[in-house]
C-alpha positions as CSV (number, residue, x, y, z in Angstrom):
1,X,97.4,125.3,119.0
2,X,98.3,127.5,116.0
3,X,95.6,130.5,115.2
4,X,95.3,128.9,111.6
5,X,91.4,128.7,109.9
6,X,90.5,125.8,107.7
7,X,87.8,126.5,105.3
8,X,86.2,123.8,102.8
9,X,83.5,123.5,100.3
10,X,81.3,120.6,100.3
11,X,81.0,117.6,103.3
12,X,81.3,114.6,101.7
13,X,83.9,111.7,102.7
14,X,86.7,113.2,101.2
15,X,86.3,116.7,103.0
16,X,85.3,115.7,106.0
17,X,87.3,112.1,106.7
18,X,90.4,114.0,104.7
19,X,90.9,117.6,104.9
20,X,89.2,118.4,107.6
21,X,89.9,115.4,109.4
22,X,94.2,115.7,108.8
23,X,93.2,119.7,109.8
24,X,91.9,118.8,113.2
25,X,94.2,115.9,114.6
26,X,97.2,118.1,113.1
27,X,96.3,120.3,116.0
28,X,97.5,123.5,114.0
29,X,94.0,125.2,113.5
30,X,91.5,127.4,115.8
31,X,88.9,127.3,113.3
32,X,87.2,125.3,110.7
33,X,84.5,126.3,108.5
34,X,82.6,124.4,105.8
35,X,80.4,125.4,103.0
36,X,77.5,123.0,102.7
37,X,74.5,123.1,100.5
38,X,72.6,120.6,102.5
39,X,70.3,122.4,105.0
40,X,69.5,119.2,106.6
41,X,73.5,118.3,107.7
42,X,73.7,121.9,108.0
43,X,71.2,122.0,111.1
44,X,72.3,118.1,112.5
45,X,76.2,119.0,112.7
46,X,74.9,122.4,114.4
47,X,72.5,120.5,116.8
48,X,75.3,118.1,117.6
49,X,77.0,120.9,118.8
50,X,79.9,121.6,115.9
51,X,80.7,117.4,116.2
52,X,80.5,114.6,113.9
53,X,82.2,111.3,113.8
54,X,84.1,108.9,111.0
55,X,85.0,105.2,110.8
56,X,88.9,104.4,110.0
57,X,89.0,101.1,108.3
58,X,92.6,99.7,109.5
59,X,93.6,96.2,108.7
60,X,92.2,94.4,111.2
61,X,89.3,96.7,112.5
62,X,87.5,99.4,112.1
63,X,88.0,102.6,114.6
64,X,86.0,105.9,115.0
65,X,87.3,109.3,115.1
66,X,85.0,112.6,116.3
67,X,85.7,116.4,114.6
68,X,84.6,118.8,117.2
69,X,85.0,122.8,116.8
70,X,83.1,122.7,113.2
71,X,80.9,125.3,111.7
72,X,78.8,124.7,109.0
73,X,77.1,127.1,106.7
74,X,74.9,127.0,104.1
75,X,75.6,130.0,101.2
76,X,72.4,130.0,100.0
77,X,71.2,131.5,103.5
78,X,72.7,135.1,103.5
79,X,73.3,135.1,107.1
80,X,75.4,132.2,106.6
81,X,77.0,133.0,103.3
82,X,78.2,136.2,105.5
83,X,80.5,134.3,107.7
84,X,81.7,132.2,104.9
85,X,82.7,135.3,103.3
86,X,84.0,136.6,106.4
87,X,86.0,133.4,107.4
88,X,87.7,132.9,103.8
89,X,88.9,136.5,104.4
90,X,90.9,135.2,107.4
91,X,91.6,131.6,106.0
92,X,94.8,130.2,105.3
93,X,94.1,127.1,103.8
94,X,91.0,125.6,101.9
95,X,89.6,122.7,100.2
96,X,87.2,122.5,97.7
97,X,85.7,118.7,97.5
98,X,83.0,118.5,95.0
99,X,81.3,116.6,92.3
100,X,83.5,117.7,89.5
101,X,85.0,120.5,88.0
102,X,81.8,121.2,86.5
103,X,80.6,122.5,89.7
104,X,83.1,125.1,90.4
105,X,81.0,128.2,88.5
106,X,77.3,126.3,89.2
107,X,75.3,128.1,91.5
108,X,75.3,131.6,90.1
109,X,75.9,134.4,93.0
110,X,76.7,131.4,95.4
111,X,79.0,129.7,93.3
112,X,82.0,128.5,94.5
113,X,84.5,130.2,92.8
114,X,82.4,133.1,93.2
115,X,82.2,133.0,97.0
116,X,86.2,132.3,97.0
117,X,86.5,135.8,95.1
118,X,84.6,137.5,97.0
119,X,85.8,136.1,100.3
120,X,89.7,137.0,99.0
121,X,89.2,140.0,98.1
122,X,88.0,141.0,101.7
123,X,91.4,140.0,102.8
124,X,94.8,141.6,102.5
125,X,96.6,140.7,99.5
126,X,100.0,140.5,101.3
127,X,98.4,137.5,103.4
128,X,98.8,134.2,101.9
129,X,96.5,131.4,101.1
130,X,96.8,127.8,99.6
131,X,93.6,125.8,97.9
132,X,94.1,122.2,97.9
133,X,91.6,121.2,94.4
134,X,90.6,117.3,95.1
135,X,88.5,116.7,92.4
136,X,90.1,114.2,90.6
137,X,91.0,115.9,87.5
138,X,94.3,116.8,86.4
139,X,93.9,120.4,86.0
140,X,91.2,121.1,88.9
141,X,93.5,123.7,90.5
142,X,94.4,125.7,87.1
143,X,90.3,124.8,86.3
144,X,89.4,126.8,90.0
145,X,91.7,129.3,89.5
146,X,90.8,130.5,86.0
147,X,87.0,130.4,87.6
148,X,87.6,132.3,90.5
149,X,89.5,134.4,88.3
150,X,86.7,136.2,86.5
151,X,85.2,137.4,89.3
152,X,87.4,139.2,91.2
153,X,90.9,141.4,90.3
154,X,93.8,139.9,90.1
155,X,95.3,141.3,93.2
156,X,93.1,139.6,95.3
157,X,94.7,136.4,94.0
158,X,98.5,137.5,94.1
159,X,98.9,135.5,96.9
160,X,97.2,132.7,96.2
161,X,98.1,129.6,95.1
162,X,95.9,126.8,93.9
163,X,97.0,122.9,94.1
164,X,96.4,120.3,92.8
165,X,96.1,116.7,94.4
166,X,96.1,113.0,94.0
167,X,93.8,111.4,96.7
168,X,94.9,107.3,96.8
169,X,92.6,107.4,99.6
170,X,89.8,104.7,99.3
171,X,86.0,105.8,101.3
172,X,82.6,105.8,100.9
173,X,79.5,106.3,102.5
174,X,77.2,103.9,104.0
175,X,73.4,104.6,104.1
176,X,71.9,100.8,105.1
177,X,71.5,100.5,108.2
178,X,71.7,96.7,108.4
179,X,75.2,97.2,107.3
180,X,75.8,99.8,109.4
181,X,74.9,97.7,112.9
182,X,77.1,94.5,111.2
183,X,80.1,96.3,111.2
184,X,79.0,98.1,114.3
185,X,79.9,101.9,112.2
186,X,78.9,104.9,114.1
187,X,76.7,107.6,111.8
188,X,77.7,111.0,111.4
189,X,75.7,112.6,113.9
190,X,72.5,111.6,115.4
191,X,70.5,113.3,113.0
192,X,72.5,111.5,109.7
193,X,71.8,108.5,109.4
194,X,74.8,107.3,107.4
195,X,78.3,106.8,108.1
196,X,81.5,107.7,106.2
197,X,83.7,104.8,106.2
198,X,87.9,105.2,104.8
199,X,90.8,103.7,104.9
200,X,93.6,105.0,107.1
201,X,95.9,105.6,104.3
202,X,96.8,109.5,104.0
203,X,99.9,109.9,101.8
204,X,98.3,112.4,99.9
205,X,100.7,114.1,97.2
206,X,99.9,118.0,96.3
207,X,101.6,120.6,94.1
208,X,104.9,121.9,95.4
209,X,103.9,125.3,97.1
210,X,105.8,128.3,96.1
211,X,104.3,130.8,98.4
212,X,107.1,132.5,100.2
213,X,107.8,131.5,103.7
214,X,104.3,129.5,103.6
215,X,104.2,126.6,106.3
216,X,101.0,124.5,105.7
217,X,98.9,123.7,108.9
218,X,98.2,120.1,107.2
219,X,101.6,119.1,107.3
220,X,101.2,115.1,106.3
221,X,100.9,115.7,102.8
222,X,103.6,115.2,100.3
223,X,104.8,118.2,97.6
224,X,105.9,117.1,94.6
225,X,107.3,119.8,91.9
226,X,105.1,118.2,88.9
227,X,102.0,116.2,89.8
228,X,100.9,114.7,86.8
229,X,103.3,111.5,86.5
230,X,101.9,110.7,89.8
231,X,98.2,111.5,88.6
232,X,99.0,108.9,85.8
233,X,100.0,106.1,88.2
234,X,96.8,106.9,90.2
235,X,94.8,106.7,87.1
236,X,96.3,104.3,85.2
237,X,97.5,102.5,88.0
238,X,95.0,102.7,91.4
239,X,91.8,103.0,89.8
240,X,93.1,100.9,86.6
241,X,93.3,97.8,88.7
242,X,90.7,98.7,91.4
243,X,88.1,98.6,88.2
244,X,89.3,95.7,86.4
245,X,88.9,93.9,89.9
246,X,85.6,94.9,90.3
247,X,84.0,94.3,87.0
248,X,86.0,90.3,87.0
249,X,84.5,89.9,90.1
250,X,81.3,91.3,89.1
251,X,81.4,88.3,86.4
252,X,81.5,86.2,89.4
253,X,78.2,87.5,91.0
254,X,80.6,88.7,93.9
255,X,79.2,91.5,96.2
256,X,82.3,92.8,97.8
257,X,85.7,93.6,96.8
258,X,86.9,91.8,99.7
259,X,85.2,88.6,97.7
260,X,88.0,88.7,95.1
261,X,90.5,88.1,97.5
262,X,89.6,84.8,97.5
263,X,89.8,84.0,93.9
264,X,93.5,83.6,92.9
265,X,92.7,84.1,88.8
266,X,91.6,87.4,89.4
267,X,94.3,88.0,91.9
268,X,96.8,86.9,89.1
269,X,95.1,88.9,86.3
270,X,94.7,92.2,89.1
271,X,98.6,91.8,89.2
272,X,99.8,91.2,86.0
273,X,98.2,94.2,84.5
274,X,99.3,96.5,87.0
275,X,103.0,95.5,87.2
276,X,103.7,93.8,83.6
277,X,101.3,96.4,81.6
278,X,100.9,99.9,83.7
279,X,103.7,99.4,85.5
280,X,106.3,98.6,82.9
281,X,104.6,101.4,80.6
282,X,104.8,104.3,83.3
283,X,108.4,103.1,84.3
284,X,109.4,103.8,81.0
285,X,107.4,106.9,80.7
286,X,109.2,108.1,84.1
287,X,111.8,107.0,84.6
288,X,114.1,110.0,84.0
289,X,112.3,111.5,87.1
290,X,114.8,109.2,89.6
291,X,111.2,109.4,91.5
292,X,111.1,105.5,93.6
293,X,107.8,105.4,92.5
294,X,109.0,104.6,88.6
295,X,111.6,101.8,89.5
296,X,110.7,98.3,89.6
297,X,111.3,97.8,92.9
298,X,108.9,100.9,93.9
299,X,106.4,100.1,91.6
300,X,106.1,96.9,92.6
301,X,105.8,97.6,96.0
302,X,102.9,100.3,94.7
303,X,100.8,98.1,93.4
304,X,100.6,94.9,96.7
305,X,100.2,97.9,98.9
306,X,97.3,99.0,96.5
307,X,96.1,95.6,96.1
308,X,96.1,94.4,99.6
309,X,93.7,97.6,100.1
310,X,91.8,97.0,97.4
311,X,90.4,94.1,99.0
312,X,90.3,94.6,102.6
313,X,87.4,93.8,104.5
314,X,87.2,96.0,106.9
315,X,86.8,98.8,104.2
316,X,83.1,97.2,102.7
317,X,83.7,98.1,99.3
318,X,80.9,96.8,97.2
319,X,81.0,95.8,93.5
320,X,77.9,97.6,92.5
321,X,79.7,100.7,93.4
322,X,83.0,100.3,92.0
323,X,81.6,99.3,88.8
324,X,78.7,101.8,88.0
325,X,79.1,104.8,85.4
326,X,80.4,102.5,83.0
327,X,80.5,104.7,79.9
328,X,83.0,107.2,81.6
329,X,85.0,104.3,82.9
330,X,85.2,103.0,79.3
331,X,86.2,106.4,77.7
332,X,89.2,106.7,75.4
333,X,91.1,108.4,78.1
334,X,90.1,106.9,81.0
335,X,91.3,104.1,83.6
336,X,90.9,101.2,81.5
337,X,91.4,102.1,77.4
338,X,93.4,104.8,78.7
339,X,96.2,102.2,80.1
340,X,96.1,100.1,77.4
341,X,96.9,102.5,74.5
342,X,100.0,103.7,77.1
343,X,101.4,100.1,76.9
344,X,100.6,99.7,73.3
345,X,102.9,103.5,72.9
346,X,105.0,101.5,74.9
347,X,105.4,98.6,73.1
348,X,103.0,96.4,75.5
349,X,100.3,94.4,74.7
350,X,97.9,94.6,77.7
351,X,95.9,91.3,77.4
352,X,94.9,91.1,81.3
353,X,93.7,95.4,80.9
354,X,91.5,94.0,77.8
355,X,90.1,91.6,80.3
356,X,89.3,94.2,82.4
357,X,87.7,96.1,79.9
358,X,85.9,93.0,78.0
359,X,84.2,92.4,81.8
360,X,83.3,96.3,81.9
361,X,81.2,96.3,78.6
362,X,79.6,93.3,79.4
363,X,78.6,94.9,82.5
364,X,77.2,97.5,80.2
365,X,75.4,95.5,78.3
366,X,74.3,93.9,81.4
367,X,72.7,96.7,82.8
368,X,71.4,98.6,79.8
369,X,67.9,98.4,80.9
370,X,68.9,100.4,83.8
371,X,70.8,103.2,82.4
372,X,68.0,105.6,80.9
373,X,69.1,108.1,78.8
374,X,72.9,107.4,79.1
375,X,72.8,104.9,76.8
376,X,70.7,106.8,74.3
377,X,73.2,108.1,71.9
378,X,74.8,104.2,71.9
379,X,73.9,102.0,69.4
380,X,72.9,98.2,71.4
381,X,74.6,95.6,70.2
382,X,72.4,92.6,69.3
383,X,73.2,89.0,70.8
384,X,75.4,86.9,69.7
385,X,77.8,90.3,70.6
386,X,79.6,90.4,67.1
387,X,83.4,92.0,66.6
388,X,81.5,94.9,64.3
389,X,78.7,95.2,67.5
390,X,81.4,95.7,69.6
391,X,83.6,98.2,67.6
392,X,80.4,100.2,67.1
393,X,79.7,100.4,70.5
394,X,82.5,101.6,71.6
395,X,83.7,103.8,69.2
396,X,80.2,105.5,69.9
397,X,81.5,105.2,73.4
398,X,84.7,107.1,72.6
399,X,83.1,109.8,70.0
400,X,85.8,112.4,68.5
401,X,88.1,111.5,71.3
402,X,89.0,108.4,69.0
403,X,92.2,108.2,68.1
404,X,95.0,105.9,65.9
405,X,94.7,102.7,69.2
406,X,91.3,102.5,68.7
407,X,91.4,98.9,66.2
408,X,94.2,97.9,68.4
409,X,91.9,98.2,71.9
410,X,88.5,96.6,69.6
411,X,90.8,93.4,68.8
412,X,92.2,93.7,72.4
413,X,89.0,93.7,74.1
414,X,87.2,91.1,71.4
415,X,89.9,88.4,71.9
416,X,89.5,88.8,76.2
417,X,85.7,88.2,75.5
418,X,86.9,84.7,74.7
419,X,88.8,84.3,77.7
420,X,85.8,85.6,79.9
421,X,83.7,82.8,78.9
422,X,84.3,80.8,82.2
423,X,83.2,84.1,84.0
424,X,80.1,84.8,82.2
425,X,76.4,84.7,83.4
426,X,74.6,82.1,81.6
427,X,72.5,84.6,79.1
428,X,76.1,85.9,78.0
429,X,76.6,85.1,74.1
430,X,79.5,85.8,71.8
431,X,79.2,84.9,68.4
């Protein structure tokens, strides 16, 4: 076993059934040390002496995996926050796994990227280091870096370097119990009574490291010299599909991902828009790279990998999660409108995206009752939904991000309405 210390910040599914999982089986670390604001799995993982356990959703069943050797601190106790400090001043590789970006500076004196300064800056700046950002934003690790950044010299970071990542890995966390005995899922610990359940899928891509002589301790991911094309296919492609998927089958009254597998329209819809519309449009985006990914044959292959996990049982995937925070999936930018204006640059009309995102505002609408003030500044449509409803809705949706698509998506996403008629709950209207 290599002398190597892992250090993360935050516990959830991706940090601890991810990085800190891949950290332990790759049998290349002594240490591993996570930053946790939640006292209470603070004190359970301690009182299960350092261990804590996963499910692995494979094909066919469901397996369990224990962590041992892990310490976690909480850096709001300064006892604790001492050997975080300590420990990032001997780490060579960390992960931070939070909320958002957002969360980077929050926290004041126990920020993250104010404990990462202060923790590098204890450590010799000829001694290398590697951040893996997993976020899910395109520019997390130049985000982190430009935090961290403020609060310490720049020598402490010469010898840093911050990556980015795109994490096609599908998890989740489980909290009710009844579903926790069916599929027979082991919790946490003893003391947590929830259980983080993912897919055994860990090609993980990450920016290409230019350290010197650096070897990485996690050595299963993949380095690729410019992330973002393959950030695009994960957006535009993974969570694309995954969403339209959920909110069709929402339409249904279906409660599981896995449900869709059974209905073939959706199946066919799924794969048209994510080889005909997002496929051919990041193809010919891409192409130039000579990457397998952008070919037909790799794409292709791509997306009934992706769709075959999309819907496997084993992984419980529920609707009411995949479709919830609809007004960010809806955004100009983002997994749904975002795909559809790059096959209309393209040349593409994406009528099975637009059904994707007809089923997502309907969801909306739907649920509006529900959302509090997040649908405050949004005008609500009256029913029978109009064309001019719908264009004012989601041009409030899209604000000053609006841009020269915008009539193109309204009359995209108007004319699926139509074709979602058959999938409608009975108090549905279009006039």
């Amino acid at each position: 076993m290599s002398n190597k210390t892992f250090v993360g910040f935050g516990f959830g599914p991706i940090q601890s059934a991810l990085f800190l999982y891949e950290a332990f089986r790759s049998g290349h670390f002594s240490r591993f040390v996570i930053a946790e604001v939640d006292a209470g799995v603070v004190q359970a993982v301690r009182s299960a002496g350092g261990k804590y356990t996963i499910n692995i959703a494979l094909s066919d069943r469901i397996e369990r995996a224990t962590i041992s050797g892990v310490e976690l601190y909480n850096p709001a106790v300064p006892a604790d926050r001492q050997q975080i400090l300590r420990t990032i001043a001997q780490s060579d590789e960390l992960a931070t796994c939070l909320p958002s970006v957002a969360f980077f500076d929050k926290g004041g004196p126990t920020s993250v990227a104010r404990t990462l300064a202060e923790g590098r800056s204890q450590r010799p700046a000829n001694q290398p280091t590697i951040v893996y950002a997993a976020e899910n934003h395109n520019h997390a690790a130049e985000l982190l870096h430009e935090s961290v950044a403020k609060h310490c010299p720049p020598a402490a970071l010469a010898n840093v370097q911050f990556l980015n990542t795109v994490i096609g890995k599908m998890s989740g966390v489980i909290t009710d119990p009844a579903t926790i005995a069916r599929l027979n899922l082991a919790t946490m610990t003893p003391a947590i009574p929830k259980a983080v359940l993912v897919e055994e899928f860990n090609r993980i891509l990450i920016s290409q490291i230019t350290l010197p002589g650096f070897a990485r301790g996690i050595d299963v991911f993949i380095e690729k010299p410019d992330l973002l094309p393959f950030e695009e296919a994960k957006l535009y492609g993974h969570n694309a599909i995954h969403a339209l998927i959920g909110y069709l089958a929402a339409r249904r009254g279906l409660a599981a991902m896995s449900d869709a597998a059974a209905h073939a329209d959706i199946m066919a819809t799924a794969r048209a828009a994510f080889l005909d519309e997002s496929g051919q449009a990041l193809i010919g985006k891409y192409a130039a790279l000579n990457d397998p990914l952008f070919t037909q044959t790799g794409y292709a292959a791509y997306a009934d990998d992706l769709l075959a996990r999309m819907v496997r049982p084993t992984l419980n995937d529920l609707i009411s999660r995949v479709t919830r925070d609809q007004i960010r999936k809806l955004g100009y930018d983002d997994r749904l409108f975002g795909t559809m204006r790059l096959a209309l640059q393209c040349g593409i009309r994406p009528i099975n995206l637009a059904k994707g995102a007809a089923a997502a505002v309907l969801s909306l609408l739907d649920q509006w009752d529900s959302l509090g003030d997040a649908v405050t500044p949004l005008p609500r449509p009256a029913m029978p939904l109009s064309r001019p409803a719908l264009d004012a809705l989601l041009r409030a949706v899209w604000g000053a991000t609006s841009g020269p698509e915008s009539e193109s998506l309204v009359d995209l996403t108007w004319e699926a309405m139509v074709t979602l008629r058959a999938l409608r709950p009975a108090s549905f209207m279009v006039g």
